[in-house]
C-alpha positions, 0 to 999 in steps of 0.5 A, a space after each residue: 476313873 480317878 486320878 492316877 499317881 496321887 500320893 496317899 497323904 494328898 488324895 483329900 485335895 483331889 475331888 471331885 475325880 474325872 471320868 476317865 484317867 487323869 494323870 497326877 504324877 509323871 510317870 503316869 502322865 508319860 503313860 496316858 500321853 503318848 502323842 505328847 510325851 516328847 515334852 518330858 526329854 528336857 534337852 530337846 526342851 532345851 535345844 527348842 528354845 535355843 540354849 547351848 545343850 549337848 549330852 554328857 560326852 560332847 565337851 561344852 568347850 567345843 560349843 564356845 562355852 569358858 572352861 570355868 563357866 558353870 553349866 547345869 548338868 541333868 538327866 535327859 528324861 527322869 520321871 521319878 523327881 525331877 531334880 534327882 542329880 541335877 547339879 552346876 559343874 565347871 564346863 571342863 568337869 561335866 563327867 561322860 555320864 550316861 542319860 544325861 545332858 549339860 546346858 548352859 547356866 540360866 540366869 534369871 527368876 525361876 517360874 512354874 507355869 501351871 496351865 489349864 489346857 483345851 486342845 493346845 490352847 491356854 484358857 487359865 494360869 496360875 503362876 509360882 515364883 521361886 526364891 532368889 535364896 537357893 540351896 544348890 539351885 533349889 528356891 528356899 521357898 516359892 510364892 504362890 499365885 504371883 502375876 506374871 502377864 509378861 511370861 503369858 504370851 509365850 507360855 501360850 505360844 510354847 503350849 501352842 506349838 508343842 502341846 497341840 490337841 492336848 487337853 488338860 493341865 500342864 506345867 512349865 517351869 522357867 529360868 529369865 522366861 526360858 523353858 528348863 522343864 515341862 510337865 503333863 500335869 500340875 505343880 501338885 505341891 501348890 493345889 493347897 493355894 489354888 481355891 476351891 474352884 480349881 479341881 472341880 473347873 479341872 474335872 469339867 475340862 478334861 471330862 467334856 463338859 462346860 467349864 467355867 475358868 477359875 478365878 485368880 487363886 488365893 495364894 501362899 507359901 510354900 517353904 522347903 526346910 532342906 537337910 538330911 535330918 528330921 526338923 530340930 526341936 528350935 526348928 519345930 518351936 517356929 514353926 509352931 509358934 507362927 501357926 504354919 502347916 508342916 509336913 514330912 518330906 518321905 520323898 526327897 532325901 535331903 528336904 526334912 519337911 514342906 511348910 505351908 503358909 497362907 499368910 505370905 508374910 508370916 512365912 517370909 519371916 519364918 523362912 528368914 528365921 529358919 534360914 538364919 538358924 534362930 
């Protein structure tokens, strides 16, 4: 069976294809895993790594929060973009919204964790960091297969604890080393910088058969040029000019387009150009 949820502009990333169903996406994922579903109810998340999380309706005033204090209020469960109305409120301005929740305001370096997975023990990882420039909490860019030994030993105890007898590939995003999201599948967006080892090591998990962990990923860039409108003509002219793969967001309705670059330098500097409207 092939794999479940790929978006038709992406399907050459995904071969070879496993036997049996694998889930890309996470709507999928929520289907095909249902002894492991519970990771994607994200204030349960957040109350398991001892954050101050209640649902929109319990005041945060009354759990010590400072009324001007910024909390993130999100949906509790969202399968269809992750980040859709998630936003920083004043604790005294989180509005009774229905299937959402507010948590306390993290603070810290953002991480995803990408993790292949036998039986609730972690066998690879690939780590992703986000910029420290955001564009309403969102990292202008993110920097493909970084070293994170220290966020290890708990990504693996996390997994441990809550993913037990799950085989496959899993994700788990962190703000300061504390959990915010996880996922039953990868960071889909970064597959471009993993190598050409990954897929094929992936399939053979899933699919029983010998696997060989793959080695440390190449690496890259990926660049998030935000805004309701298509790219600008000055903006198209750099990404031109520095050789930078482009692509239409059709998804998210205020990010114009995914850059990606394997040179990290050179997408640095077009980060910083674009961001700085040159």
């Amino acid at each position: 069976m092939p794999f479940v949820g790929v978006l038709p502009e992406r399907e050459q990333l995904f071969r070879p294809q496993p036997k049996r169903e694998v889930a890309v996406s996470d709507a999928a994922a929520w289907r095909l895993n249902p002894r492991h579903r519970g990771v994607y109810d994200k204030l349960a998340l957040a109350l398991a790594a001892g954050l101050r999380a209640a649902p929109c309706g319990v005041d945060p005033r009354d759990w010590g929060i400072a009324p001007n204090a910024q909390v993130f209020v999100k949906p509790i469960i969202n399968l269809a973009g992750m980040a859709v109305r998630a936003r920083a409120l004043a604790a005294d301005a989180v509005p009774p919204e229905a299937g959402s929740f507010w948590c306390e305001r993290l603070e810290g370096t953002h991480t995803s964790s990408d993790c292949l997975v036998r039986d609730g023990r972690v066998l690879w990882f690939a780590h992703t960091r986000g910029s420290l420039e955001k564009d309403r909490e969102r990292p202008l860019y993110w920097e493909v297969g970084v070293e994170l030994p220290g966020l290890e030993p708990m990504l693996a105890a996390w997994v441990a604890e809550h993913l037990a007898g799950y085989t496959g590939l899993c994700n788990l995003e962190m703000i300061g080393g504390r959990p915010i999201e996880a996922h039953l599948r990868g960071s889909n967006g970064f597959f471009d910088f993993y190598g050409t080892a990954f897929l094929p090591a992936w399939v053979a998990l899933v699919d029983g058969e010998p696997f060989e962990p793959p080695p440390p990923i190449p690496g890259g860039l990926i660049i998030s040029v935000f805004g309701a409108e298509d790219l600008s003509s000055r903006q198209r002219d750099l990404i031109a000019a520095a050789g930078v793969e482009s692509q239409p967001d059709l998804y998210t309705v205020d990010r114009a387009a995914i850059l990606r670059c394997h040179d990290k330098e050179i997408g640095l500097a077009l980060c910083e150009q674009l961001r700085q409207g040159r």
